[in-house]
N, C-alpha and C positions, 0 to 999 in steps of 0.2 A: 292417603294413609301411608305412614311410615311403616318399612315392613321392621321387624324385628333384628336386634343386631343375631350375629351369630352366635350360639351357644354353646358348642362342642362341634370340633369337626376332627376329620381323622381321611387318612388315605392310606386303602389299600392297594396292592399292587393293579395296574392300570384300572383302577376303581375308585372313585372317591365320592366322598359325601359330606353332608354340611348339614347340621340338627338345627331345625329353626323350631320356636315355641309351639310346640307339639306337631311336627311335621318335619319330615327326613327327603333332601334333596338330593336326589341320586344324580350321578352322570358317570360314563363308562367311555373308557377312554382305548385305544389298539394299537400300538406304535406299526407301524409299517411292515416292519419284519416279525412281527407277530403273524400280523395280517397275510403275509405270502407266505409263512410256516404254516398257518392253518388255514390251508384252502379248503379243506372238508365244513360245509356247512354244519354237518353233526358235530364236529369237535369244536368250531368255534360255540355252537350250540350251548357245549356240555362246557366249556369254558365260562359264559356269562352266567352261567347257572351257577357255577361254583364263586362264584366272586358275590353274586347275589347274597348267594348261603351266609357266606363268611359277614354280607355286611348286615346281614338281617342279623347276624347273634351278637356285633358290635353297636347295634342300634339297642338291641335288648337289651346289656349291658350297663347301658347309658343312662335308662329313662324309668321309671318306675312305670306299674299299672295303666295309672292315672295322668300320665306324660309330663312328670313333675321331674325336672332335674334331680338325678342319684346325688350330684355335689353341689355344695353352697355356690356361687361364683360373682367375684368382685370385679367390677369394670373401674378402673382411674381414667378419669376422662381427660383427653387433652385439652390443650387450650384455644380458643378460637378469640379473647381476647389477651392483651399483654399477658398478664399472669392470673392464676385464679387455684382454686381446690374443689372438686366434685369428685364425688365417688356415686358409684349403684351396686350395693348388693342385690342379688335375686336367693331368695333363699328354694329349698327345695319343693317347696310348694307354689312358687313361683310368683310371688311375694317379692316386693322391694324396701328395703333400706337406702335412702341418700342420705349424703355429708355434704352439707354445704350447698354446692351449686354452681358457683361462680357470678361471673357478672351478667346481663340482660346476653350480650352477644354470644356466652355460652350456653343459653337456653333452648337451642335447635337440639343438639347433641344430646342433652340429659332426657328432653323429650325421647331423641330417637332409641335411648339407651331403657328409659323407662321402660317406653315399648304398651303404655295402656296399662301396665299391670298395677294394682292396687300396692300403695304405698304405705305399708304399716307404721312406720316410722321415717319423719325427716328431722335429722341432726344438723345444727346451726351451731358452730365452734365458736363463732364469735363475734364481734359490729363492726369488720371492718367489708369496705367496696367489693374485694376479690372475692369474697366469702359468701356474701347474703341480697346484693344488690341483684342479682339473678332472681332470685324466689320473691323479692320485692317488686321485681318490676311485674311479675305475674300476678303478683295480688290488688297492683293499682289496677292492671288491667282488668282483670276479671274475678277478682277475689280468689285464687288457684284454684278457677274452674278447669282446665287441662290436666288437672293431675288431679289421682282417689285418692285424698292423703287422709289417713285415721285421724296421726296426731305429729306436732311439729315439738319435738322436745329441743330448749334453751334455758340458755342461762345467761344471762347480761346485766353489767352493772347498773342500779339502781340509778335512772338517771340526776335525781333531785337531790340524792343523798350523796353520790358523788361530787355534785355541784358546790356541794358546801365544802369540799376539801380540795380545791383547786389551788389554793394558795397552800398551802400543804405540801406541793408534788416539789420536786426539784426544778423542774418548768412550765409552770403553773400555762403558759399561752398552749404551752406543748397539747398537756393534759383537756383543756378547755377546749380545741380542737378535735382532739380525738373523740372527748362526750358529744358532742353537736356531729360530729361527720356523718352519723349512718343511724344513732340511739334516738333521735325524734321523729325520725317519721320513719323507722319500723314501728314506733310505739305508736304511731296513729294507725297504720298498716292492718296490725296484727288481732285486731278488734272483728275484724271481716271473717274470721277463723272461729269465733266465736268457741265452744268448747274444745277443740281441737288442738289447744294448744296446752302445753304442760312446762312449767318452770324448774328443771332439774337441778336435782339437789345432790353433793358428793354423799357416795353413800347408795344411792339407789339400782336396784337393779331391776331390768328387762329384760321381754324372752320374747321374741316374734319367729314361731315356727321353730325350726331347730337353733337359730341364733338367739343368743344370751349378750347383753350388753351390762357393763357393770361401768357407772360413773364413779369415777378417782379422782376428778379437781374439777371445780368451776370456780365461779369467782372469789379472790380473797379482798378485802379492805385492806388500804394499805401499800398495794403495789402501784403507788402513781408516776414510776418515774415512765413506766412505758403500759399503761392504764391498757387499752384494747387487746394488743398480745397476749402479755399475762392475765388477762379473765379469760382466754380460752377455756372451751367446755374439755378433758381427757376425759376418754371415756375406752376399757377395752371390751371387742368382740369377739367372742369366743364360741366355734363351730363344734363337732363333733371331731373336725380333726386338726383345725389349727388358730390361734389366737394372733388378734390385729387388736394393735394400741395406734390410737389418733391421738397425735399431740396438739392438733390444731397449729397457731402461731404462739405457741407457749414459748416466753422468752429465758433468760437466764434464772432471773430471780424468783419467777413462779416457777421453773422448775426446779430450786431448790425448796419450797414448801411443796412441791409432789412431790420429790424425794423423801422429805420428813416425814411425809402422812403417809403414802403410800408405797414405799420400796418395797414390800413385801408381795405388792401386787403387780408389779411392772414386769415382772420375766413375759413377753412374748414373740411369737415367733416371727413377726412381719412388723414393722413399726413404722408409721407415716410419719415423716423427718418435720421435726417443729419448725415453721415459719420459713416452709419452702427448704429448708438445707442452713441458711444461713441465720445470724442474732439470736442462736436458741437456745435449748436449755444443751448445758453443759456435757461431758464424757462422762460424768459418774454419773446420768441417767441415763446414758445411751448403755453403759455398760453393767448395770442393772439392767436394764431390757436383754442384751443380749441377743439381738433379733439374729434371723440367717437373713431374713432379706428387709431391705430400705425401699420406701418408696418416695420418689423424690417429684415435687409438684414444680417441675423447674423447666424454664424453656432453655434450649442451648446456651445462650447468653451468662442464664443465671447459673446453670450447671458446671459454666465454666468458670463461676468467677474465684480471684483470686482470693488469699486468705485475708487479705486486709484489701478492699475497695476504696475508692477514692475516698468515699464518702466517711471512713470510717477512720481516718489516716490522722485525723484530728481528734489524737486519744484525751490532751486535756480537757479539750472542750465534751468529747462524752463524758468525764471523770465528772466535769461540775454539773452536767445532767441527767447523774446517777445510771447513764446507761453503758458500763462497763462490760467486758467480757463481752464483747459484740465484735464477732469474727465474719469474715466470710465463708461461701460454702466449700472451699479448696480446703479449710481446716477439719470443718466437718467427717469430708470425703477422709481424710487423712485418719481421722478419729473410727472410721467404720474400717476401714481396712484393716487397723489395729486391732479391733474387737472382734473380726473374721468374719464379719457381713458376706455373704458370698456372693449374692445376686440384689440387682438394684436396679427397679423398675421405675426408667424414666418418663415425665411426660415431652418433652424432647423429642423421644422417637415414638410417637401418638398412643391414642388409647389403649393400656394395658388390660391383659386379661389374666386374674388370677382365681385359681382356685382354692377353695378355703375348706 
């Protein structure tokens, strides 16, 4: 049995402690010269007592009645394969939220991070490997008998009626790829979920415990020149004290119809950067959002990359495959700096913990 990740920790002077899902791990600690200052058995006595005191009312603090987290808290998980995206909310009643998942070999981690607890909702941004093959390989396996999942909310393009507009796209091999990569055998997959599963729609909103999720874009018709990205699921969540927008891998040009539809909803405070940092939707979204902190789903490599990659250095050839305005993530970075981002939580340096 995996024990639980950490929840809230804190140190007090040579006192520390570590909150695990409703259980408080003490350890006490004496530097040396403490130790030959207080040779009186009574004063070292009345010393450990007072540090106790202090961290009994910091434990108290903490936890509710019912030993339910005081604060929402989000986990960004890092990567255990090339690239990927998973997140864990725990809401205060100790309840989880995921996004995503990643691939099979990031599925130790989401586990450890679930931790057993009943999963009210799991969010799936979109059909591509990094995103959803994680949660699929648990469902060949055992239908997601390892996880209490209520309900799996998506949205993914229609695969048959897509089909019919392949010759449509600007790169029709492109787009025909991207339909077959991941959309047929989730769609045989997602049968084993049986009612469990819900097809989100822009427009809808959720409430799981103190968390509120409000859906701002799923898939449009029409964007075939980079089909998977742009049907990303946005969707923002909103606590009692701070608001988180998932962009998913939303590219340029769906984020120019989330712009159009939804400016008015995008101000918030944490914003998970579209499509890893880099090919995404544009500055005049980010600066709508407005966020103070980025969360960036990037391993060193990609964290560091230039503003134009090799791969992208062949601007006509994106121009005739309507995938323009594809930058790398050095412009990005350059674009938040601008907008006064002040903190930016990498997955680079491992699993973040945020509080919400």
């Amino acid at each position: 049995m995996t024990a639980n990740p950490i929840l809230l920790s804190c140190t007090e002077p040579h006192l520390s402690f570590s909150l695990y899902r409703g259980a408080a791990i003490l350890s006490t600690f004496f530097p040396e010269s403490i130790i030959e200052r207080e040779r009186s058995p009574k004063k070292a006595y009345f010393l450990q007592a007072f540090l106790l005191f202090r961290i009994f009312f910091a434990i108290m603090e903490a936890i509710k009645p019912g030993g339910a987290l005081m604060q929402t808290t989000m986990y960004m998980l890092t990567e255990a394969s090339p690239y990927m995206m998973s997140f864990v909310i725990v809401t205060e009643q100790n309840n989880c939220i995921v996004v995503d998942g990643g691939r099979p070999e990031d599925m130790p981690l989401l586990k450890e991070y679930v931790g057993g607890r009943h999963i009210s909702a799991w969010f799936l941004t979109h059909a591509h490997c990094d995103h959803i093959t994680g949660i699929m390989s648990e469902m060949e396996k055992n239908g997601l008998a390892d996880f209490d999942l209520e309900k799996l909310y998506y949205h993914f393009p229609d695969y048959d009626e897509w089909m019919k507009h392949v010759d449509e796209a600007p790169n029709p091999d492109y787009m025909r790829r991207e339909l077959n990569e991941q959309i047929p055998r989730f769609n045989r997959l997602v049968p084993c979920l049986g009612d469990r599963v819900h097809i989100a729609e822009q427009g809808e909103h959720y409430e799981f415990d103190e968390v509120k999720v409000d859906v701002l874009y799923t898939t449009h018709e029409g964007l075939y020149a980079n089909p998977m990205n742009d049907s990303s699921m946005v969707f923002k969540v909103t606590t009692p004290r701070k608001t988180v927008l998932f962009l998913g891998d939303l590219g340029p040009d769906g984020g120019d119809i989330l712009f159009d539809e939804s400016r008015h909803l995008l101000k918030s405070d944490i914003v998970q950067m579209a499509h890893h940092g880099h090919e995404c939707v544009q500055m005049h979204v980010y600066a709508e959002i407005l966020p103070e902190a980025c969360m960036w789903c990037a391993r060193d490599w990609l964290y560091a990359e230039p503003e134009i990659p090799d791969w992208l250095k062949d601007r006509q050839k994106l121009r005739k495959r309507g995938r323009i305005r594809m930058y790398g993530v050095a412009l990005t970075r350059k674009w938040m700096d601008l907008l006064g981002a002040k903190t930016h939580y990498v997955t680079a340096n491992g699993t973040q913990t945020i509080l919400l």
